[in-house]
Steps between C-alpha positions, in 0.01 A plus 500: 500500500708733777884478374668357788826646535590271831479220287662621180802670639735409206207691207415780765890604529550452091228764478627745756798436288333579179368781679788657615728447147172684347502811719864489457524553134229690446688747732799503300288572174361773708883667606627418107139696303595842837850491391445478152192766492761737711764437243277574216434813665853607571557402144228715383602824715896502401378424103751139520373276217616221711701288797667170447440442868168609696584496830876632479372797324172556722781525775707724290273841565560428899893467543673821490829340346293413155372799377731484239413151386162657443582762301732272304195282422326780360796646278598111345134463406587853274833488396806316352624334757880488358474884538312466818817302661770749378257785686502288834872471447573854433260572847683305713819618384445854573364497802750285604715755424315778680469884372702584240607807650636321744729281299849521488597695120863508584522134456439301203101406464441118593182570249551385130242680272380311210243625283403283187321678211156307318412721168609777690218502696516309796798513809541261772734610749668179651711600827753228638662503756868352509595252767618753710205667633297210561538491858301794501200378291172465704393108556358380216177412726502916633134601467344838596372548861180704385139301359316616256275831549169457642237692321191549745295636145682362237275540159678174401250402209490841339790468257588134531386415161475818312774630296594860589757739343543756775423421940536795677553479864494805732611469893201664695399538866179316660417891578533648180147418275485884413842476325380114342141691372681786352771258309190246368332827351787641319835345387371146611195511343641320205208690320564688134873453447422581116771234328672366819098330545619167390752442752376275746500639891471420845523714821520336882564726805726304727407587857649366775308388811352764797236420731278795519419500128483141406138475513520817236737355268345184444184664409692729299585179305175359456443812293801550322700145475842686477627465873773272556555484888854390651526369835743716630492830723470871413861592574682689258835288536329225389443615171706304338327183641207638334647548123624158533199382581317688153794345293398167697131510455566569114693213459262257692207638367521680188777342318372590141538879555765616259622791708463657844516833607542585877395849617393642810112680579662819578653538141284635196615298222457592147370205379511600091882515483536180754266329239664658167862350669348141505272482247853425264632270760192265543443437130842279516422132529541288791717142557582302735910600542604674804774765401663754717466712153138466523448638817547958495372666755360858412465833686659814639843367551698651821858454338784423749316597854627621786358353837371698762672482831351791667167748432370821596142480420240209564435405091903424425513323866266208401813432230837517824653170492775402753828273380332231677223528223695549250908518453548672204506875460313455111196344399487271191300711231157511616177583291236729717184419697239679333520286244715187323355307249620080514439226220367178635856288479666809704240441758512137524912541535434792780274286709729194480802705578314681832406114619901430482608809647562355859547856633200693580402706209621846536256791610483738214290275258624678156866495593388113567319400219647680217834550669681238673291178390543624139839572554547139651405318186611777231154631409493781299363813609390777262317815516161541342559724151518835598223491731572764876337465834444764722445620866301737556265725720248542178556232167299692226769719404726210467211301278495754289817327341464270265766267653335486890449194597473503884444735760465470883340833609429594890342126508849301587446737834123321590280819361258360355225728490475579186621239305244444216500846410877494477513151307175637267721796381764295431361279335368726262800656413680112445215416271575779274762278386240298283 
């Protein structure tokens, strides 16, 4: 028999009802399994073990003002968090209190230093401020007005998981696969380093993002796997951006790396004595503490630095800064581009720190990173043994040392034409080191 709906008005509506509350809830199961799949997978990509609250972190990765709170999540899953706290402390302190250049010496510091001693090992620096100078603290809700870096090839599975000693990172252009071919077949081959074989390596190129050779850079990477592409343009001044951004992808994506060296693809470097200066440091065991002691930078330190207000030539005027830029008429001790070496807590504190600074970061990425952020939280910067860069029209006279450990040649100028028979030589002569 037909079901008559006319004259069973009360069971029709109770099942349009029924209906309706089914449709209903099975569209909220559907919204809760997206948000928690896209979670997992935001989860997975920034190497967090886990979120007490799905949807307020899923949100996190879209609001500028919380890209801090992310990288916070990462760093409490790692380390002490007592330490942790006295490091967010000391951060907001100091950039509350702005370039320390710029601070007043003739009157008595509002900053009281305390350092407290474990087995004479560890220092925590704990900065307080006294009452006085609280006015000028940020709000305690001041977050940074940048998001996280977008990484159009990221590589984000490579090293997620795998334990690794040394990653290198070099700064290349989207153009430049003659200089990236000559550097895989010599110094980063990672091929017969006699007893340095055992340390465990990685090398990315970080590129940065330009239109006419996309296509050719992403099939560049389904050869070699080592690209890491940033979403940001091919202007010089925004090289900074772009070392934040390795420093960054390191910490989101290859947290177990022990060290990280940043160099650029126009430098040689002479990978036996980078590897015969860390092969002592990476045999020291790791914990979970998060000590200002623990965290030397190395390279070729630029001690007390002048800043360049004027140039005569086009190489010293990509380094002219105004008083707008920056005040001062000294840099903080700086350690040099071609090549600094960073252990893993120095580069969690760096990245932090950059997030914080509410100031854009400053141009000249080396004076940045290994300069003033450093000199923010008291990092120690130190120069690599005895080890001398150079440059240079021709580098194999200056190989030929036993202490070379990086050389720019005619490439910093674009020449390119010869590069693998430059870097072949070279390498040859660095290998005699064995």
């Amino acid at each position: 028999m037909a079901f008559d709906c006319d004259n069973n008005y009360n069971v029709c509506s109770n099942n349009k009802r029924c209906f309706l509350t089914l449709v209903l809830f099975n569209f909220f199961l559907a919204c809760t399994y997206y948000f928690y799949e896209h979670n997992q997978l935001y989860v997975r990509q920034n190497g967090v073990k886990q979120f007490p609250k799905i949807f307020y972190q899923h949100e996190l990765s879209r609001k500028t003002d919380n890209s801090i709170e992310i990288i916070r999540n990462i760093l409490e899953n790692e380390y002490n968090r007592s330490d942790l706290q006295i490091f967010y402390d000391l951060v907001e302190k100091e950039f509350a209190l702005g370039l320390r250049c710029t601070r007043k010496q003739n009157k008595k510091s509002n900053v009281d230093l305390t350092i407290s001693e474990t087995n004479n090992t560890n220092i925590t620096i704990i900065r307080s401020l006294s009452s006085t100078t609280t006015s000028h603290l940020l709000p305690s809700d001041h977050h940074s007005h940048r998001t996280l870096y977008s990484f159009l090839i990221s590589n984000s599975d490579i090293c997620l998981t795998e334990s690794i000693d040394l990653l290198i990172m070099i700064i290349s252009k989207s153009e430049n696969y003659k200089t990236r071919d000559a550097i895989r077949r010599t110094w980063g081959s990672r091929k017969n380093l006699g007893i340095y074989s055992s340390i465990s390596i990685k090398i990315f190129f970080l590129i940065d993002f330009d239109e006419k050779f996309s296509n050719n850079v992403r099939l560049e990477n389904n050869l070699f796997h080592d690209i890491i592409q940033v979403e940001l343009p091919q202007q010089y001044t925004l090289v900074t951006y772009r070392v934040l951004s390795i420093l960054e992808w390191s910490l989101r994506y290859c947290r177990r790396a022990k060290f990280v060296f940043k160099t650029d693809d126009d430098i040689f470097i002479n990978l036996i004595l980078l590897l015969k200066f860390v092969s002592p440091l990476i045999t020291n065991s790791s914990n979970n503490s998060f000590h200002i002691s623990d965290m030397t930078i190395y390279g070729y330190k630029h001690i007390n630095p002048g800043v360049f207000r004027q140039a005569s030539d086009p190489v010293t005027a990509r380094y002219v800064v105004t008083s707008d830029e920056y005040p001062c008429s000294k840099y903080p001790d700086f350690l040099s581009g071609f090549g600094y070496l960073i252990p893993k807590k120095a580069r969690d504190a760096l990245v932090y720190a950059s997030y914080y600074d509410y100031e854009k970061p400053f141009r000249i990425s080396d004076v940045y990173v290994t300069g003033i952020l450093p000199d923010y939280l008291s990092l120690p910067r130190t120069s690599m043994s005895d080890y001398q860069i150079r440059y240079v029209n021709d580098c194999e006279g200056f190989f030929a040392n036993s202490n070379s450990f990086a050389c720019a040649a005619g490439l910093h100028h674009g020449d390119t034409s010869d590069v693998f028979d430059k870097f072949h030589r070279y390498w040859q002569l660095t290998r005699k080191l064995l």
